[in-house]
VOMARTI-347123 format. One record per residue (C-alpha): x, y, z. Coordinates in steps of 0.2 Angstrom, whole numbers, plus 5000, padded with zeros to 4 digits. Layout:
<rs>
XYZ ...
</rs>
This chain:
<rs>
488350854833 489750954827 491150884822 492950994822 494350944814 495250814820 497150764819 497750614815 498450484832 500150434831 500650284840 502250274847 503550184860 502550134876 500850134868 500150024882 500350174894 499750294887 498450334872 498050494863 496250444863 495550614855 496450774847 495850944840 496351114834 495651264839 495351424831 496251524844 497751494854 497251374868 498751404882 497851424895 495951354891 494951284904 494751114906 493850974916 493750814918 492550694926 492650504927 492050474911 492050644901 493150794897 492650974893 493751104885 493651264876 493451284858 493651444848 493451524863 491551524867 490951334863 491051224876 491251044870 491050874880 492150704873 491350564881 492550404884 491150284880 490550364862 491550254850 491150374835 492150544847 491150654841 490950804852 489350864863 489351074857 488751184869 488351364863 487651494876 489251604879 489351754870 491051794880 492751714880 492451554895 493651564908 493151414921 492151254918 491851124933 490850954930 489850904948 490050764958 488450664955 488350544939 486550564938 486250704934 487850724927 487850944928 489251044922 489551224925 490351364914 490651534917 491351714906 490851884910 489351864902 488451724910 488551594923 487851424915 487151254922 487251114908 486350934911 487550834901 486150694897 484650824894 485750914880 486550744872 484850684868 484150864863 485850854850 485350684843 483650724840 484250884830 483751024844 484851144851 485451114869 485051234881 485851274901 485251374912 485851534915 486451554935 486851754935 487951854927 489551944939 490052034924 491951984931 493151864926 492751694933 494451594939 493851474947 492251374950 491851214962 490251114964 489551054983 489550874986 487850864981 487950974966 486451094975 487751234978 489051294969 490551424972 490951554961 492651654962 492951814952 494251924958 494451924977 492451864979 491751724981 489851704977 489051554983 487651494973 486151414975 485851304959 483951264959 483451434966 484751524953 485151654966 486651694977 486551654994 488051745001 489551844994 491251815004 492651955006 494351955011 495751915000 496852024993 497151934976 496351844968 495551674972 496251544962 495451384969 493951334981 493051194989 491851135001 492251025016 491250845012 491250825033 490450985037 489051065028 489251235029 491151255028 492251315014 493951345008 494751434996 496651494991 497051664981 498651744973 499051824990 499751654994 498351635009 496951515013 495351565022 494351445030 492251515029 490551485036 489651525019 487951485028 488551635041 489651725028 491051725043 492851695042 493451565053 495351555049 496451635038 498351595035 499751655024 501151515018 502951575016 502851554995 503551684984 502451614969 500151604972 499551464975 498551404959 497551244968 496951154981 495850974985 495250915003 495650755006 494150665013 494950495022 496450585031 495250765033 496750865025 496951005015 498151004999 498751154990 499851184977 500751344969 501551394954 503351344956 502951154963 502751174980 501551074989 500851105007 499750985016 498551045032 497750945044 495850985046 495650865061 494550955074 495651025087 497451015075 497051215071 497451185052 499251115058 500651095044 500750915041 501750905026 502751005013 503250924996 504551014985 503950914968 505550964958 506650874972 505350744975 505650684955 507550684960 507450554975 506150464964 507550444950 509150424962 508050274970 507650184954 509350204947 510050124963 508649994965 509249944946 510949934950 510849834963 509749714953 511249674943 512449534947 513749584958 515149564947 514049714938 513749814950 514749984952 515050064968 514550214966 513150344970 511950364953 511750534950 510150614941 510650704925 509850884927 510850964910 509551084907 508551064921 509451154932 508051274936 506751164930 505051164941 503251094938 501951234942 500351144949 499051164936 497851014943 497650904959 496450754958 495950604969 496750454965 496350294973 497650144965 497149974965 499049914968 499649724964 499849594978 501549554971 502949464981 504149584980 503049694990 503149854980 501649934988 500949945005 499049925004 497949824995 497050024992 498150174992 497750334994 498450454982 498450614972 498650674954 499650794949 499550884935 500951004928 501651084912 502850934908 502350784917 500950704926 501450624946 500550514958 501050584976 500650444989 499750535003 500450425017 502350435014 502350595002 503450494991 503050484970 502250324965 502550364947 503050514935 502550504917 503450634908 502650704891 504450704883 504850524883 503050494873 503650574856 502250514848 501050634859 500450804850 500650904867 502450904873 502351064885 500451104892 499951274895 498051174906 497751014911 496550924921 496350714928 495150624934 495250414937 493750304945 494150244964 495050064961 494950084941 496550024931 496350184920 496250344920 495750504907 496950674904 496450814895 498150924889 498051124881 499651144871 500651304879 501451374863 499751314851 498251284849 498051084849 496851004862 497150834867 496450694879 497750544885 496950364890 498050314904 498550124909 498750134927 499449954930 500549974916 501350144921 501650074940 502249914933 503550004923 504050124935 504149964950 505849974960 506949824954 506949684964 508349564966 508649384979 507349364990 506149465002 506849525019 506249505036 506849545053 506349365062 507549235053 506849105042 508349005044 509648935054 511448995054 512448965042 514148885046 514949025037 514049195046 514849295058 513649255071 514049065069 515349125081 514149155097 513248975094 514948865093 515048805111 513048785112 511748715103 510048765097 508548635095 507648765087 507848895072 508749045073 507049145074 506649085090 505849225099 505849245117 504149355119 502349355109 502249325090 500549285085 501149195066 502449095057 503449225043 502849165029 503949225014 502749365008 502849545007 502149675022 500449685013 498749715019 497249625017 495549595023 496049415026 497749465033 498049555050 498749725047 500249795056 499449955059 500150075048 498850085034 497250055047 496250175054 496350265072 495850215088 496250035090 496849945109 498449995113 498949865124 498649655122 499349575137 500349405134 499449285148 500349135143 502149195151 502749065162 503449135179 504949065189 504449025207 506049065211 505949235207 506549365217 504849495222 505749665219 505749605199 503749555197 502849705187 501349735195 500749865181 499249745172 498749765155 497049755149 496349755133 495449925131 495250055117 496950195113 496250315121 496050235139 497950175135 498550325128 500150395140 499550605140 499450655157 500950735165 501250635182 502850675189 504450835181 506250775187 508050905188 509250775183 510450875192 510651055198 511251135184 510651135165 511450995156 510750915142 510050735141 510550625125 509850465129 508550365137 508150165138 506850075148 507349905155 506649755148 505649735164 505049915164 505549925181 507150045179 507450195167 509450235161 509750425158 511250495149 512050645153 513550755157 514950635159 513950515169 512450385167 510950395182 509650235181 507950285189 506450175193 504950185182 504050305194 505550435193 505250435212 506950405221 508650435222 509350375206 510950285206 512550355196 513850295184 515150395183 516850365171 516550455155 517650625150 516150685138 514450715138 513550505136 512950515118 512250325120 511350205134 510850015132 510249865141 510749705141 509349585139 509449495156 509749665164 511349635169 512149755162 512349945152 513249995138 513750165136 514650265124 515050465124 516050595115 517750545125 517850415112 517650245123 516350115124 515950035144 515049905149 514449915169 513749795180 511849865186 511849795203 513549825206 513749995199 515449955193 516349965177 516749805171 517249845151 518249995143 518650015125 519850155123 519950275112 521350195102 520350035099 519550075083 520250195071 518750315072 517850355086 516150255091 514650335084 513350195089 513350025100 512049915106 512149735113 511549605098 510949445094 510249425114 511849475118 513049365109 513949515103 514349695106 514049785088 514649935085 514950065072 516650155069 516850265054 516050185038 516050035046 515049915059 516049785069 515349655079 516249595096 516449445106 516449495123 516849405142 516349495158 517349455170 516549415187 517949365200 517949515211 519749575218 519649725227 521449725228 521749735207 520249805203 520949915194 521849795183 520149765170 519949555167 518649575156 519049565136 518349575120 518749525103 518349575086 517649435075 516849535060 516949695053 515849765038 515949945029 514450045020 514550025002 514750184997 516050225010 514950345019 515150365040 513650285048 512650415058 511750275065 511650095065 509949995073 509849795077 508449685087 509449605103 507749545111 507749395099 508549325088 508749415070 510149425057 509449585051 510649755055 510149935050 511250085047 511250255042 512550315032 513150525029 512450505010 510850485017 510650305015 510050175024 510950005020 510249835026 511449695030 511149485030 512349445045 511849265041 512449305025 513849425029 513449525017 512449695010 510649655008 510049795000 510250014998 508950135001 509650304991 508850474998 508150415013 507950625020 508450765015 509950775026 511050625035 510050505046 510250555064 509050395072 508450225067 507150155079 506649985075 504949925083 505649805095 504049745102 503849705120 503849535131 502249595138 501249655123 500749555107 500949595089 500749525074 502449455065 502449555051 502449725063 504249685068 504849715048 504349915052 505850055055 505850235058 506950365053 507350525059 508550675050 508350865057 507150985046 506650835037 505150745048 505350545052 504750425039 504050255043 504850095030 504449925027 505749805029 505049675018 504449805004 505849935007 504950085004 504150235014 502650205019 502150345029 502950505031 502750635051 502950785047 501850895060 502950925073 504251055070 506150995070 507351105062 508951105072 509150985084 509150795083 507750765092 507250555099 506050465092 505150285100 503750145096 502550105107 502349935114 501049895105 501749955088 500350055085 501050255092 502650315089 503250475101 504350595094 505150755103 505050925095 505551115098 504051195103 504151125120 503050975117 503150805114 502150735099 500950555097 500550495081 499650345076 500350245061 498850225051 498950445048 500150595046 499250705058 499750685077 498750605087 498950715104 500350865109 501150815125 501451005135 502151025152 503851045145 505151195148 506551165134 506851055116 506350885120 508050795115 507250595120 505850485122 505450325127 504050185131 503950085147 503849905140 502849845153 501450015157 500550155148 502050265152 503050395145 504550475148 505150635138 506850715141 507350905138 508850985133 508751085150 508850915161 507150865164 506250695165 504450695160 503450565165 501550555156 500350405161 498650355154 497150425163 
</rs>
């Protein structure tokens, strides 16, 4: 074998993450050479016509030469099988099919390895891509795309229709004959190569071409990527029409990844060494700084079970991405960087800046091979990369122990809520919970296991929707017109799944706009927000409904009580009311002047203990006392009172936009979104912050939907730590409680201007968002693509909501309009 020169390995700080396992020198400038990686071999270019293979498992690295070329090479691919291990190359010369065993053993036994010769395009070759079975390969020179027959040598088809040139290609694993490709006209086309048909062709608003793309098997999407570090994700789910699922700016995905880290590690600290300030990244000359997407690779991470619950998965599915200056793992459920591993801070690497680069890592292996061309030289190098050890360097700081929405504890003498339980006592913990929970919390992180019931968001589609609790005991007592006679059976999503549009309500006779909507715990009842007034329908939307009238401004919030006995409302006249359900009456007013900034959120709390509240940069929590002596002669003259026994602010002093707590059980856990786009947790128990998640969205937090579960549907424990969040033009992404990180990110519906609602299921296992093409959208939470697009609608659909009790759906549109949609 020939040997070129090689230079000297240096070692450096961090040598456990990353090795220079090999690096040589070429002849000519190697800026832009191809390269290829497979699990367990790299190929590169050398002096521009030798093709050279470094095997991971020769201990003496000595190079496979490959001589055949009499042109410059422009694209090199390995297939997919290991055995035969085949690798393609091509110039304008010849197109060449190497078996990487057959030529090794020709080399040691002093013969001169030989491929075979393909064709010849007499074009330069940009791109090349094997089938999954390595019997067909796709060749694209120019704006044509030849598809090759590899045992027969010959073309079977030639594809037209781009008007650049195609820079990436591949074959869909799930259909045969389909294949898709991107090109400098910042399109994709979606072919039937056995017909030589097009079957869809789309442009993406980029100003820069798109250089890559990978199909993602498992979640059947389609990732591309384009030179200023843009990412786009389509869903290739039959019947989705290539739907947008996702897009990734990687240069602001970095940022967040940075600003979280920096305040996860400030937090970490003692409190007495905590700052209260917002970390900011330091971009001093990386203003304009972007990562052009030079490769995209599988990556499947074999994540720790750790108790501080970093990751959500026992497997996650990711993807490599390679750029001039760094290397990223995108996590393809939340759309959030695992990890960045930036070339700059390993000084003892030869390639600082890389002109090519390609990576490949083995499904569920700790390491993980790179292969780097040096921009401004000719140097050639391939990195070993220690997985565990660049996650476990990059892990978020953890600090105090994990959280959970059900309490593992009782109430502390010293919380704010010890205030509800003074004149009663509890034989049980404060987690008591008043409808199904399959386990005892243990004090473990939100993970998934084969030996561990998953809460849905990781597992696959298609699971039942709705598991009835048959142990409830009913009151004999009980007056008829409050039994439910909806009856859950166990039966697969799809028989369960709410689509069909039964009934379309005018909530009044003009246009007005609809903010809010809340089922009853029973199901039975449905309160609407509106205009100045509130209106409660039955389930059925069939009726007269009956009205609330009171408020000066439109009613921006709408809340049960948890024995139904009474509404909270709030509305941009600045004033908080209670009202009494039966007697249609208003029974508590907060004015205007009774905080010094008006009510953004409210919601009863703690099984309503409490009123709680957020005014300005701060929540408050409220003892309350409905009066229920009825004077028809003073009842103007309001008996009712409240109290104000705890108040907390954000820590950053930011307005919350929105604040979320369970009131169907006991929980010390309160949620709220902040104008700096943070979401902070507080420890009522404690009374204190329990922890900050920095860069939440894009934009301010305009919803936080907990799954509250439902008295007559089951769920696993661990399923009540899951929270949603909502911000406009910036999707809804699902968090773990117990890890506190995204774990999945909706992105498919479009949402750009108005704050549209979003709601769990029942079950846990859906979650309905409203949207602005006049549909409503289902996703399950084990993917990013929807699940079904709810039509019928005439306007924005501003709110949703589940019927607790039925496979019901109610959607609300900005032109006053109730939707009801029930299973089949």
């Amino acid at each position: 074998m020939e040997t070129p020169p090689e230079m000297p390995s240096t070692d450096g700080h961090m040598r456990d993450i990353v090795t220079e396992r090999y690096v040589v020198e070429s002849k000519k400038s190697a800026a832009h050479a191809p390269l290829a990686c497979s699990t367990q071999h790299c190929a590169f270019l050398l002096d521009g016509n030798h093709l050279c293979v470094w095997s991971s498992k020769d201990p003496s690295h000595q190079l496979l030469t490959l001589q055949g070329h009499h042109q410059l090479i422009t694209a090199v691919v390995f297939g997919n099988q290991i055995d035969p291990l085949l690798l393609c190359s091509a110039s304008e010369d010849y197109i060449i099919m190497w078996n990487v065993a057959e030529c090794r053993e020709k080399t040691l036994k002093g013969l001169t390895p030989q491929g075979t010769v393909l064709g010849s395009l007499l074009q330069t070759v940009l791109c090349l891509r094997f089938r999954l079975d390595d019997r067909v390969v796709a060749v694209c020179a120019g704006n044509k795309i030849s598809v090759m027959d590899v045992e027969k040598q010959s073309v079977l088809v030639e594809l037209k229709g781009h008007q650049g040139s195609v820079t990436g290609v591949a074959f869909c694993p799930w259909q045969a004959h389909t294949l898709i490709s991107v090109s400098e006209d910042r399109s994709f086309k979606v072919w039937d190569f056995c017909v030589g048909s097009l079957i869809y062709s789309s442009s993406i608003l980029t100003a820069y071409p798109l250089l890559n793309l990978l199909i993602n098997e498992e979640n059947q999407q389609l990732v591309t990527g384009s030179a200023d570090g843009q990412l786009w994700i389509f869903s290739l789910m039959e019947g989705h029409h290539y739907h947008c699922v996702a897009h990734v700016d990687l240069r602001k995905k970095r940022e967040t990844f940075i600003t979280r880290r920096m305040m996860a590690e400030q937090c970490s600290l003692p409190e007495d060494h905590q700052c209260h300030y917002r970390p900011e990244v330091d971009r001093r000359g990386e203003a304009e700084a972007t990562f052009p997407i030079l490769n995209l690779a599988p990556c499947d991470l074999c994540l720790p079970d750790s108790q501080c619950g970093v990751f959500a998965s026992e497997s996650t599915k990711c993807l490599w991405i390679g750029s001039s200056t760094a290397l990223f793992i995108l996590n393809l459920a939340s759309f959030e960087l695992e990890a960045a591993l930036h070339f700059k801070e390993f000084q003892s690497l030869s390639i600082q800046v890389a002109g090519s680069c390609a990576v490949m890592s083995e499904p569920m292996s700790a390491k993980a091979f790179c292969i780097l061309s040096s921009m401004f030289g000719s140097k050639i190098a391939v990195l070993e990369i220690d997985l565990a050890a660049l996650l476990s360097a990059q892990q978020y700081p953890r600090a105090g122990r994990v959280l959970s929405v059900l309490a593992s504890s009782c109430v502390l003498p010293t919380s704010p809520l010890y205030f509800g339980i003074i004149k009663e006592k509890f034989p049980k913990l404060a987690n008591t919970k008043r409808h199904a929970v399959k386990s005892v919390v243990e004090d473990r992180p939100l993970v998934f296991h084969t030996k561990v019931r998953s809460s849905g968001y990781a597992s696959a589609p298609h699971m039942a929707m709705f598991s009835p609790k048959t142990n409830i005991k009913h009151n004999n007592k009980r007056s008829s017109k409050y039994k439910n006679n909806y009856k859950c059976k166990e039966c697969s999503l799809e028989n369960f799944l709410p689509r069909n549009l039964s009934r379309q309500v005018a909530v009044a006779q003009e246009s007005v706009a609809v903010s809010c909507l809340q089922f009853s715990g029973d199901g039975q009842q449905l309160a609407c927000g509106l205009g100045n007034h509130l209106l409660i329908f039955n389930a059925s939307l069939s009726g007269a409904p009956a009205a609330f009238s009171g408020h000066d401004g439109a009613v921006s919030t709408v809340c049960w009580s948890h024995d139904k006995r009474w509404l909270l409302s709030t509305g941009r006249d600045q004033t908080l009311r209670v009202w009494s359900v039966h007697r249609t009456e208003l029974m508590l007013l907060l004015a205007p002047d009774a905080f010094p900034k008006p009510v953004t959120s409210a919601q009863f709390y703690y099984m309503d203990t409490f009123i709680l509240l957020s005014s300005g940069p701060e929540f408050c929590l409220l003892k309350y006392h409905i009066d229920l002596c009825r004077d028809d002669i003073r009842r103007y003259k309001p008996k009712s009172r409240y109290k104000p026994v705890f108040r907390l602010p954000m820590t950053s002093g930011a307005d919350i936009t929105s604040l979320s707590a369970v009131n169907d059980f006991y929980s010390h856990i309160v949620l709220t979104a902040g104008r700096d786009r943070t979401v902070e947790v507080f420890d009522l128990n404690a009374g204190c912050s329990a922890a900050v998640l920095a860069e939440v969205h894009s934009r301010p937090v305009h919803r936080i939907c907990q799954n509250k579960g439902s008295s007559f549907v089951a769920q696993h424990s661990l399923a009540y730590n899951l929270f949603l969040t909502a911000a406009v033009g910036d999707g809804i992404r699902l968090w773990d409680l117990r890890s506190l990180r995204c774990v999945r990110c909706f992105e498919g519906h479009p949402n750009r201007s108005y704050p549209c609602g979003v709601a769990f299921s029942p079950c846990g296992r859906l979650m309905a968002c409203g949207a602005e093409d006049r549909h409503a959208y289902v996703y399950e939470m084990g993917s990013s693509s929807f699940l079904h697009r709810l039509a019928g609608h005439t306007d924005t659909i501003t709110e949703v909501a589940f019927n607790p009790a039925a496979p019901q759906l109610v959607t609300a549109t900005l032109d006053g309009k109730l939707q009801l949609f029930v299973a089949e």
